[in-house]
C-alpha positions as CSV (number, residue, x, y, z in Angstrom):
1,X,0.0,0.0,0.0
2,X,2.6,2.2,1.1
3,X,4.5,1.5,-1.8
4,X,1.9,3.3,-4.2
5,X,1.9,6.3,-2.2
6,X,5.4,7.6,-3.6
7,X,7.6,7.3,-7.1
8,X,10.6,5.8,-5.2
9,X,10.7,2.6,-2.7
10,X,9.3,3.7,0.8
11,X,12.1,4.0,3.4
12,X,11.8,3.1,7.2
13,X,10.9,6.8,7.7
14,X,8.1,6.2,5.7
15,X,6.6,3.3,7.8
16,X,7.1,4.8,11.1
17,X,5.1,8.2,10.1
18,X,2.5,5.7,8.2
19,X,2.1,3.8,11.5
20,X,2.0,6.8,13.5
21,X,-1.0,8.2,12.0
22,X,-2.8,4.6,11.6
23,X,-2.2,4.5,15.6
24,X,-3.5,7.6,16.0
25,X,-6.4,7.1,14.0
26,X,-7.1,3.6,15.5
27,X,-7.1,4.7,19.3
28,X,-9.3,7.4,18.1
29,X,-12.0,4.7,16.5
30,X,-11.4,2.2,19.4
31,X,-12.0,5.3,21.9
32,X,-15.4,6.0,20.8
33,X,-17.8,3.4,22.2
34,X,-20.6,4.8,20.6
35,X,-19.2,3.3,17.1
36,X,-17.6,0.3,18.4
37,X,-20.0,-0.9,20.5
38,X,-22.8,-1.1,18.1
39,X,-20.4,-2.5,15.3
40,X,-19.0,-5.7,17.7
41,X,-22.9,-6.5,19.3
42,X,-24.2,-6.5,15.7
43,X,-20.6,-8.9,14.8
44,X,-21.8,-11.2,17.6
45,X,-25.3,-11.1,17.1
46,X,-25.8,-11.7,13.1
47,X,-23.6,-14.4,13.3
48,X,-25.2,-16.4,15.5
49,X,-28.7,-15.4,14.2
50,X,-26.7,-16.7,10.5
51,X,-26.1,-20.0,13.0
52,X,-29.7,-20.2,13.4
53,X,-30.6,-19.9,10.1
54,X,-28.1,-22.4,9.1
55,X,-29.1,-25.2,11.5
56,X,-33.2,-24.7,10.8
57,X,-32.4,-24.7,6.5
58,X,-30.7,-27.8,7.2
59,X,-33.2,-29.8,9.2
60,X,-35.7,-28.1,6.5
61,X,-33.6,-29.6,3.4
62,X,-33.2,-33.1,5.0
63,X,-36.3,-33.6,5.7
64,X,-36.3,-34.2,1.4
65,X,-33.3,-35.6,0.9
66,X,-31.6,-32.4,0.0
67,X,-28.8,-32.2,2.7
68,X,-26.1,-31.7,-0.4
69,X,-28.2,-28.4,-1.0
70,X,-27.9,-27.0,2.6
71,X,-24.3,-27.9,2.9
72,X,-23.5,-25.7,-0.3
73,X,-25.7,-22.5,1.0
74,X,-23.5,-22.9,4.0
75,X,-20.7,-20.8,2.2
76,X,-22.8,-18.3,1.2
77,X,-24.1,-17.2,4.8
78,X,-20.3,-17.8,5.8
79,X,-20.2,-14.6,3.2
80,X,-22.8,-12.9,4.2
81,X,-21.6,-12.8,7.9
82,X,-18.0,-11.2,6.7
83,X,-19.6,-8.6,4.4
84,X,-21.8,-7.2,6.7
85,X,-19.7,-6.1,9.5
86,X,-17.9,-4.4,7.0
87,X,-20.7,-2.2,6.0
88,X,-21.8,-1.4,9.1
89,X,-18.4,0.0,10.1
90,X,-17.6,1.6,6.6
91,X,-18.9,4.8,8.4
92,X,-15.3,5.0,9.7
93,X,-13.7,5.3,6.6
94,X,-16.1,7.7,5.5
95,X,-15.2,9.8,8.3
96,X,-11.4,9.9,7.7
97,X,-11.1,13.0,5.5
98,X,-14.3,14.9,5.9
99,X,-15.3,13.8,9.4
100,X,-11.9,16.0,10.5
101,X,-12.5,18.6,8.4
102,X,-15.8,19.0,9.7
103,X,-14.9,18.5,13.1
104,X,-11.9,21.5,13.0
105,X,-9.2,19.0,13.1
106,X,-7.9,18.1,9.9
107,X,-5.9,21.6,9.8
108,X,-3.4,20.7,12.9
109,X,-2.9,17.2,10.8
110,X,-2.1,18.7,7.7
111,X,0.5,21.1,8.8
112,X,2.7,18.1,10.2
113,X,5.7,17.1,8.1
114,X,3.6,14.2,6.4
115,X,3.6,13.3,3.2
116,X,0.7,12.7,1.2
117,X,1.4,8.9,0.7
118,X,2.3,8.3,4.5
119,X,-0.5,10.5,5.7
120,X,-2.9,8.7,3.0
121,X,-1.4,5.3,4.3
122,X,-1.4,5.8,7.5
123,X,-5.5,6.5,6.9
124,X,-5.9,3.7,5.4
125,X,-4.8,1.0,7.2
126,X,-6.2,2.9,10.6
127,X,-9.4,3.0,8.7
128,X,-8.9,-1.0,7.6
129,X,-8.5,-2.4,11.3
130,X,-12.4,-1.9,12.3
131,X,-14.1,-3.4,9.3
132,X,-11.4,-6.4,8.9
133,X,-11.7,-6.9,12.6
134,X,-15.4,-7.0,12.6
135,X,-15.6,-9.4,10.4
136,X,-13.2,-12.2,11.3
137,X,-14.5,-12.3,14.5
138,X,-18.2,-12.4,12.8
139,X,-16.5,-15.8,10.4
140,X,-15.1,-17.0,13.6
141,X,-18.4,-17.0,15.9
142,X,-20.3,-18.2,12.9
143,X,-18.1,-21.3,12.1
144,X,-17.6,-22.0,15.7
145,X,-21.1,-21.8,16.2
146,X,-21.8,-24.6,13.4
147,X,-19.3,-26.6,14.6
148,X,-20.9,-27.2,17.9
149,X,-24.4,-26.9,16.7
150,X,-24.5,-28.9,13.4
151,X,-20.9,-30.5,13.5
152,X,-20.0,-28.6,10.1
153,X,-16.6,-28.3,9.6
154,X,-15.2,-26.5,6.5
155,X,-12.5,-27.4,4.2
156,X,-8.8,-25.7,4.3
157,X,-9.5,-23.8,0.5
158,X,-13.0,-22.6,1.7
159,X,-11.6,-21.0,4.5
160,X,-8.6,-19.5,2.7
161,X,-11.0,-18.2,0.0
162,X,-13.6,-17.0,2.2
163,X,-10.8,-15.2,4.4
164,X,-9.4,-13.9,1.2
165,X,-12.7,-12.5,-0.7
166,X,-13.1,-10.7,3.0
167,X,-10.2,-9.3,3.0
168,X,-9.8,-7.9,-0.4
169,X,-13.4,-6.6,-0.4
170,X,-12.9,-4.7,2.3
171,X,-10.1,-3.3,1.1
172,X,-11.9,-1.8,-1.9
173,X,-14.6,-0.6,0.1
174,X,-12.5,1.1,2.5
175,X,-9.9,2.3,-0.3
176,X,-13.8,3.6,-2.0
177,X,-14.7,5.0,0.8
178,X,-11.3,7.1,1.4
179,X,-11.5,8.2,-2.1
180,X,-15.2,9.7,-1.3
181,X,-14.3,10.8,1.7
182,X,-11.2,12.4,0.2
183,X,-13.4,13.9,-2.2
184,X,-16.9,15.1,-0.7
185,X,-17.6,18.3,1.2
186,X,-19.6,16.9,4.0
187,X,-20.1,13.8,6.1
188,X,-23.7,13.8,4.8
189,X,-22.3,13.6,1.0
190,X,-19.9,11.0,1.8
191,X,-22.4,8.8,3.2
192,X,-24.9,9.3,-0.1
193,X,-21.8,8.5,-2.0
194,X,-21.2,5.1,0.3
195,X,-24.2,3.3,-1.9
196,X,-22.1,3.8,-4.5
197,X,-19.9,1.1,-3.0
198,X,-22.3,-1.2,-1.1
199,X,-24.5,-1.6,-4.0
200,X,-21.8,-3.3,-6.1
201,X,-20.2,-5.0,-3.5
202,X,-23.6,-6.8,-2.4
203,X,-24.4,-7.7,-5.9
204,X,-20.4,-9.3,-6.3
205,X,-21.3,-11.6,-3.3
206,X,-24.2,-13.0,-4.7
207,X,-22.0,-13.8,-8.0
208,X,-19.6,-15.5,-5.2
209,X,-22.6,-17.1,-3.5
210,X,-23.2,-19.0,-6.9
211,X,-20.1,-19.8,-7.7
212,X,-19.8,-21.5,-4.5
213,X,-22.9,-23.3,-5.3
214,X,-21.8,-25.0,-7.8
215,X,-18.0,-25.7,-6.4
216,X,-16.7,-23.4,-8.3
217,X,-13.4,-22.8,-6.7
218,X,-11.4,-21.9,-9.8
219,X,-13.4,-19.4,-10.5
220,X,-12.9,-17.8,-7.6
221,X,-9.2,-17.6,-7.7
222,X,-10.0,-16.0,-10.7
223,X,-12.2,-13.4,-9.0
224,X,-10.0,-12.9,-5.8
225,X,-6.9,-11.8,-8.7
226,X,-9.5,-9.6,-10.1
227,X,-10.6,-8.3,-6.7
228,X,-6.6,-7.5,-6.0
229,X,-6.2,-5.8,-9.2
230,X,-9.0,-3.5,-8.3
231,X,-7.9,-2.7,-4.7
232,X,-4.2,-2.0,-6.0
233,X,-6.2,0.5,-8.8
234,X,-8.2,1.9,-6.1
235,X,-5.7,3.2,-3.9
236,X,-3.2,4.0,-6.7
237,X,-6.7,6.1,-8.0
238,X,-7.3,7.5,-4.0
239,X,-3.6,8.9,-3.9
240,X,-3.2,10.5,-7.3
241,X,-6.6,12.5,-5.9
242,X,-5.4,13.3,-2.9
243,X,-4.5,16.8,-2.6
244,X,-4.1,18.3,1.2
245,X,-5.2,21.9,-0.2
246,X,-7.9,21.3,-1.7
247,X,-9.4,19.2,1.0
248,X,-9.3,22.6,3.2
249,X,-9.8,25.1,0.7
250,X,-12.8,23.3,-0.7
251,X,-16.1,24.0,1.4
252,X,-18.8,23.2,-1.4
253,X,-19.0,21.6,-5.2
254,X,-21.4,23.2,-7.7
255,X,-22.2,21.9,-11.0
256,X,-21.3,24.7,-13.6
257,X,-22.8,23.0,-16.8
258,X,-22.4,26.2,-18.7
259,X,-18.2,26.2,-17.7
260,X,-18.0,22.5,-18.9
261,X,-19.8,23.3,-22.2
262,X,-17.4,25.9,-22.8
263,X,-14.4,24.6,-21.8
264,X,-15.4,21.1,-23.6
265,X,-16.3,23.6,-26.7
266,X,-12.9,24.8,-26.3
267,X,-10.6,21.8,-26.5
268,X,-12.6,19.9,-28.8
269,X,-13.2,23.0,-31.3
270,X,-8.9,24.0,-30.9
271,X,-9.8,27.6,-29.2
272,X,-8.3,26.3,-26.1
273,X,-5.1,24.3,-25.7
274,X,-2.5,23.3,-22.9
275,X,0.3,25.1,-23.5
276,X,2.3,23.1,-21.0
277,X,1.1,19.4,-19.6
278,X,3.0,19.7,-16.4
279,X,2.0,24.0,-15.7
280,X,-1.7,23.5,-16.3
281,X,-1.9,26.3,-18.2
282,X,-4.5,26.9,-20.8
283,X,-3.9,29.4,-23.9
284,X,-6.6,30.7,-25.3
285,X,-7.1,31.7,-28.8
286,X,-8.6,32.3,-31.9
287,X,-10.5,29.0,-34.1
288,X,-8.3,27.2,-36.0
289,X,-8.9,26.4,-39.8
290,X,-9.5,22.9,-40.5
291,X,-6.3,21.7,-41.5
292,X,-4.9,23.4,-38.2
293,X,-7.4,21.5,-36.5
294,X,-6.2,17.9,-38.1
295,X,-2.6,18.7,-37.0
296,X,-3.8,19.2,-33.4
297,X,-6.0,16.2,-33.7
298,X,-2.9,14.0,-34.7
299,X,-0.3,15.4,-32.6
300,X,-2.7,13.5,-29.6
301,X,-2.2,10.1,-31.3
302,X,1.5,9.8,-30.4
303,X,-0.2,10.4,-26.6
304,X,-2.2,7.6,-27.2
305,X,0.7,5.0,-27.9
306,X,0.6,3.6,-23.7
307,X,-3.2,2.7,-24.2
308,X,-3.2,0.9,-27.7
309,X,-0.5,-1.2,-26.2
310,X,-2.3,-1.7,-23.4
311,X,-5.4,-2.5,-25.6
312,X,-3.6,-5.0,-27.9
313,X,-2.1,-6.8,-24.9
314,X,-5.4,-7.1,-24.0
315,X,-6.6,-8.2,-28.2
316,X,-3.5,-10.7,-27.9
317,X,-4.8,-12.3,-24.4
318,X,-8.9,-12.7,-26.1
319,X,-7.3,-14.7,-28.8
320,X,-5.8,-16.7,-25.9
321,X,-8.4,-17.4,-24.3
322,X,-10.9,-18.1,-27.4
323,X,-8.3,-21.0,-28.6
324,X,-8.4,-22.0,-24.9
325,X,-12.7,-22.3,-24.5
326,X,-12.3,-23.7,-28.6
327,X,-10.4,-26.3,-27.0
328,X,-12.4,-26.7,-23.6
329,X,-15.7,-26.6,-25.6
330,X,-15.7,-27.9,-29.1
331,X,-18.4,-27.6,-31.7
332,X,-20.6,-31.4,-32.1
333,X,-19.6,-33.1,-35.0
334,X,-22.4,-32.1,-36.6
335,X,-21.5,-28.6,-36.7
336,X,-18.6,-28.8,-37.1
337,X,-18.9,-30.5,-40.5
338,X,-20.3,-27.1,-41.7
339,X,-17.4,-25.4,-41.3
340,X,-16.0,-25.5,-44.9
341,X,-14.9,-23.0,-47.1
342,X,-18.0,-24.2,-49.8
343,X,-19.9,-23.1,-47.0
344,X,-19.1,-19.6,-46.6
345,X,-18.9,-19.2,-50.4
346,X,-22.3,-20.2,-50.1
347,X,-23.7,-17.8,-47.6
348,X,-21.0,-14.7,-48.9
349,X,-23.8,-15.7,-52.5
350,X,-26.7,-15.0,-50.3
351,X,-25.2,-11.6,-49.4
352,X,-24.9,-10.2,-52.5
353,X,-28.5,-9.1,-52.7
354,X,-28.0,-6.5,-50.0
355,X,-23.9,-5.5,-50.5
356,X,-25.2,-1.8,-51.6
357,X,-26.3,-1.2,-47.9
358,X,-23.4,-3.4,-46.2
359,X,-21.0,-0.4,-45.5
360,X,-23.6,1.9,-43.8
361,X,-24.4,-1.4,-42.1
362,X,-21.2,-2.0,-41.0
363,X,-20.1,1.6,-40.2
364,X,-23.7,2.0,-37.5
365,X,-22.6,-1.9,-36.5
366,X,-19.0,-0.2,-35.4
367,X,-19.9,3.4,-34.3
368,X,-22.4,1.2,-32.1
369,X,-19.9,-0.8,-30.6
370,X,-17.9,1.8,-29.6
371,X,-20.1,3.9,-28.4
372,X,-21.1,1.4,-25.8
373,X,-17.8,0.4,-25.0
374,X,-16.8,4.1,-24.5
375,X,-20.0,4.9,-21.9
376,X,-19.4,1.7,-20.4
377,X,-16.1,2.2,-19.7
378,X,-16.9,5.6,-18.4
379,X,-18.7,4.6,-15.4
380,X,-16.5,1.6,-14.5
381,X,-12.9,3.2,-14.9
382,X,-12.6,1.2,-18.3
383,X,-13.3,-2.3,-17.5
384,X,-16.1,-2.9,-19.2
385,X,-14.6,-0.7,-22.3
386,X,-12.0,-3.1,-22.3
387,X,-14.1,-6.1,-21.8
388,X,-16.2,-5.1,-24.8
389,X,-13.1,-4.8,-26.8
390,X,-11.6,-8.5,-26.0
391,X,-15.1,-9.9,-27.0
392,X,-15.0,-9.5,-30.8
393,X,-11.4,-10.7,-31.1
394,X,-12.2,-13.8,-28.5
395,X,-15.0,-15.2,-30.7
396,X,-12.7,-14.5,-33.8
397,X,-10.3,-16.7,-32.5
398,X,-12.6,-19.2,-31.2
399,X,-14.4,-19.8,-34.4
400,X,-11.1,-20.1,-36.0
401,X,-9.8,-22.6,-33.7
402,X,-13.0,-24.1,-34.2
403,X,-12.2,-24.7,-38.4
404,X,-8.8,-26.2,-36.9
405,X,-10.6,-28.7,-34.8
406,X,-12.8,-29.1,-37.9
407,X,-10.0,-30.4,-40.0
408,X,-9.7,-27.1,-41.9
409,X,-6.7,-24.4,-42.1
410,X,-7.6,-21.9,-39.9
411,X,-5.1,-19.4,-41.4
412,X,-7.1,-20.0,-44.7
413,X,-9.8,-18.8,-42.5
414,X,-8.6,-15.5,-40.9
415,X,-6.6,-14.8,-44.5
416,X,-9.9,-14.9,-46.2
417,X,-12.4,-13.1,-44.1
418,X,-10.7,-11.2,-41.3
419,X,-6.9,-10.0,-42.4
420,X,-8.3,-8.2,-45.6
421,X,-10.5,-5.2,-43.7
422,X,-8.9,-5.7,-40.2
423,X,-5.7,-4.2,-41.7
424,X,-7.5,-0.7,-41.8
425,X,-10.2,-1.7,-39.0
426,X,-8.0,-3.2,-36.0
427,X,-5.6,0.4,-35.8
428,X,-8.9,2.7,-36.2
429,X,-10.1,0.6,-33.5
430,X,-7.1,0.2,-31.0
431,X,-7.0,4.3,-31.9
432,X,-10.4,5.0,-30.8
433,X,-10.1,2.6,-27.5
434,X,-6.8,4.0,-26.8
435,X,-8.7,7.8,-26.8
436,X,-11.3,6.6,-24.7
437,X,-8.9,4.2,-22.4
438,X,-7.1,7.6,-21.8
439,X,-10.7,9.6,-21.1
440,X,-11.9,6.6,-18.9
441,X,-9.0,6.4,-16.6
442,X,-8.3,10.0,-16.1
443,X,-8.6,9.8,-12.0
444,X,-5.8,7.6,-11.9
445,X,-3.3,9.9,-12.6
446,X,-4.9,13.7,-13.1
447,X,-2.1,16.9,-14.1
448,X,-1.4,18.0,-10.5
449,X,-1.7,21.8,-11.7
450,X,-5.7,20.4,-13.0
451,X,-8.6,20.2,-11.5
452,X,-9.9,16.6,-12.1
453,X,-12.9,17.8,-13.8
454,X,-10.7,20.1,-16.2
455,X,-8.8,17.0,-17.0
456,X,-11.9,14.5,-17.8
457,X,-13.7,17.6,-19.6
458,X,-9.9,17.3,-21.8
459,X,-10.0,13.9,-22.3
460,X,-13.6,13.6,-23.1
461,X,-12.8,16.5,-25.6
462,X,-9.7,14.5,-27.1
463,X,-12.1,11.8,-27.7
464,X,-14.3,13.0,-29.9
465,X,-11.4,15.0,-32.0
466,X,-10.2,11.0,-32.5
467,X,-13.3,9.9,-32.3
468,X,-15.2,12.5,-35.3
469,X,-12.3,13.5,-36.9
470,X,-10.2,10.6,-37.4
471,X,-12.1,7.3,-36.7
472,X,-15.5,7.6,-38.1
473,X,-13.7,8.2,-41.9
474,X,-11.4,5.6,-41.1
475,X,-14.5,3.6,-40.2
476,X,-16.0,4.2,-43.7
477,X,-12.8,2.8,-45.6
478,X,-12.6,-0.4,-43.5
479,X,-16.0,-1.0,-44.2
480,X,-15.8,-0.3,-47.8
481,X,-12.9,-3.2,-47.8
482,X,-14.6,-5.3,-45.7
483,X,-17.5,-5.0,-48.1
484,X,-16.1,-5.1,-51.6
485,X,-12.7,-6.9,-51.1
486,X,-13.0,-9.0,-48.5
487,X,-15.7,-11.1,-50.0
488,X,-13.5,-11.0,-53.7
489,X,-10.0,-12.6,-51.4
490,X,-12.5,-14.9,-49.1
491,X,-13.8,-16.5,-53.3
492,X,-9.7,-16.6,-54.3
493,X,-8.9,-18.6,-51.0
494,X,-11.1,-20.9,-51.4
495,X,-11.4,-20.9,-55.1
496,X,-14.8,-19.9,-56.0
């Protein structure tokens, strides 16, 4: 954790100041019974009321012969009793920023020699120690509780999973909830925010729940190195936020709609442009002519280079995974005797009727896609954007290890109906991904002479210079070759 909070490799110094704050944060939580109290009766009391539960479903279930169906729902309430403890006591992350500010006493802590990543640390792990805390305890009762009361015993991987999931996901929620209390201008905001973090949380354990269900423990490997990956990007996101002046100099957020049209107008348009990346400073100035406006447009795409790499990393481990589920989950013989090249020369004849109106089709088919893999990624700091972008190239490379399976030459394949237009479509794409992989993931590491909104009013703008100006004609001529030469090489492969 500590280690994200500056460029170089945290000294000694570092976790002696971190540790200072987190034990002065942690007496102060521990000191108010009024929060702890409440948070440890409800840890011993929901756990044994889950104990209850448990031992009436399975005297319910055996009663039919279903005793293989109570021992699996087991796990879940195992969940169930580690995830709530953490909500209850998320209130004290949500205090750690805001709470002292409104209480008058986040000035004196500010003025100490800290550093942002050792005071942001140090919050952290003080505001980790409740929740976590809370909710062993709750697993504990609960599984002690079974034990004597049903003889259950769980297996070693259960436990370690269970213990793990916990763990992480409270991780994120407290690393959410610094961020938002980093962020807001009052307790009362921060804790509106704070469904912003259950919700999504309490809908992942159900996913958990299921997968436990059905003994899915791979799967949740899987999901725990997911979970990781998004508490590393959390806190990495938390302390590129953080800035100690404008948590005291900001008292209250307005939403200036007419500002952000102008300044979006501004960028996008060329009237406005940063004169320097690292000053923050914005030059104002007259509208440039359109061929001005092209050579701004493209001197963003050399900016863009970390994110397509990024993005065809990503293209590179779809295809990975489509030849692994080929593999895993081949097509019945009987289907798989239809993958021939007479076959496709076949349906590419059926085509012909309507290959006036395939571009345009195509084109809306793309501007679509991208569109919802751009909002998408938006609201979930480019996940889903990046999701949507490994699907396409995933079932590529499944049907094609599907032809090899077949008996066919997959190469032939991909040489006759993907390589043709993917050599104009696959860069306009990993262009206009990389644009909004750069908009979508702005928080994580914002200009520190910017506001974040000035930088994600930027990047939105950058977007749609990429987006309008560069991809959508781009678009046009890839569908053009996917329309009239594609299906001309796809008749030479195969001879038709």
């Amino acid at each position: 954790m500590i280690a994200l909070t500056r460029p170089t490799h945290p000294t000694k110094q570092d976790f002696r100041m971190t540790l200072v704050v987190a034990r002065r944060e942690i007496r102060d939580s521990f000191r108010d019974w009024r929060i702890i109290i409440p948070i440890f009766l409800l840890t011993l009391i929901f756990p044994a009321l889950m104990n209850f539960t448990a031992s009436r479903l399975l005297n319910f279930v055996s009663d039919y012969g279903a005793e293989l169906v109570g021992n699996q729902l087991i796990p879940f309430l195992l969940l169930v009793v580690g995830f709530f403890p953490m909500s209850f006591s998320l209130i004290i992350a949500l205090e750690t920023f805001v709470g002292e500010k409104e209480r008058k006493s986040m000035e004196p802590l500010l003025s100490t020699p800290l550093s942002n990543g050792q005071l942001y640390a140090g919050k952290m792990i003080a505001a980790l120690v409740p929740p976590l805390s809370a909710s062993y305890l709750g697993m504990i009762v609960y599984m002690v509780g079974l034990y004597f009361s049903v003889d259950w015993r769980p297996e070693f991987q259960l436990v370690a999973q269970t213990l793990l999931l916990t763990t992480v996901q409270g991780i994120i929620m407290v690393a959410g909830a610094v961020v938002v209390s980093s962020q807001a201008t009052s307790v009362r905001a921060a804790n509106l925010l704070a469904s912003f973090i259950i919700v999504p949380m309490a809908i992942l354990i159900q996913a958990e729940a299921a997968a436990l269900f059905w003994g899915n423990h791979d799967g949740l490997w899987w999901l725990l190195l997911g979970l990781a990956i998004t508490a590393v990007v959390l806190m990495r996101m938390g302390l590129s936020l953080f800035n100690r002046e404008e948590l005291l100099g900001r008292d209250i957020d307005q939403i200036r709609l007419g500002w952000m049209v102008r300044q979006f107008w501004g960028y996008f348009s060329g009237k406005l442009s940063a004169e320097d990346g690292q000053s923050g400073k914005t030059v104002a100035g007259r509208y440039p002519n359109p061929i001005a406006w092209y050579r701004q447009t493209a001197a963003i795409v050399p900016r863009l280079l970390p994110a397509m790499g990024a993005l065809l990393f990503a293209l590179l481990g779809a295809a990975v995974v489509g030849v692994y589920m080929a593999q895993r989950f081949p097509l019945p013989e009987g289907l798989q005797s239809q993958l021939s090249g007479q076959n496709l020369l076949t349906n590419l004849a059926g085509l012909e009727v309507y290959l006036s109106a395939l571009p345009l089709f195509i084109v809306s088919q793309n501007v679509r896609a991208l569109l919802l893999q751009t909002i998408l990624g938006v609201f979930t700091l480019g996940v889903l954007g990046v999701l949507i972008f490994m699907l396409p190239w995933g079932v590529i490379s499944f049907i094609a290890m599907q032809f090899y399976l077949a008996g066919e030459n997959p190469y032939q394949f991909l040489l006759g109906t993907i390589v043709p237009h993917a050599i104009v479509e696959l860069p306009v794409l990993l262009l206009i991904g990389a644009a909004a992989l750069r908009w979508q993931t702005v928080t994580f590491a914002p200009l520190p002479n910017r506001s974040l909104s000035e930088m994600f009013i930027i990047r939105a703008a950058e977007f749609w210079r990429i987006f309008l100006g560069l991809g959508i004609p781009l678009l046009f001529l890839a569908a053009a070759v996917e329309a009239y030469i594609t299906p001309q090489i796809l008749q030479l492969v195969y001879g038709g």
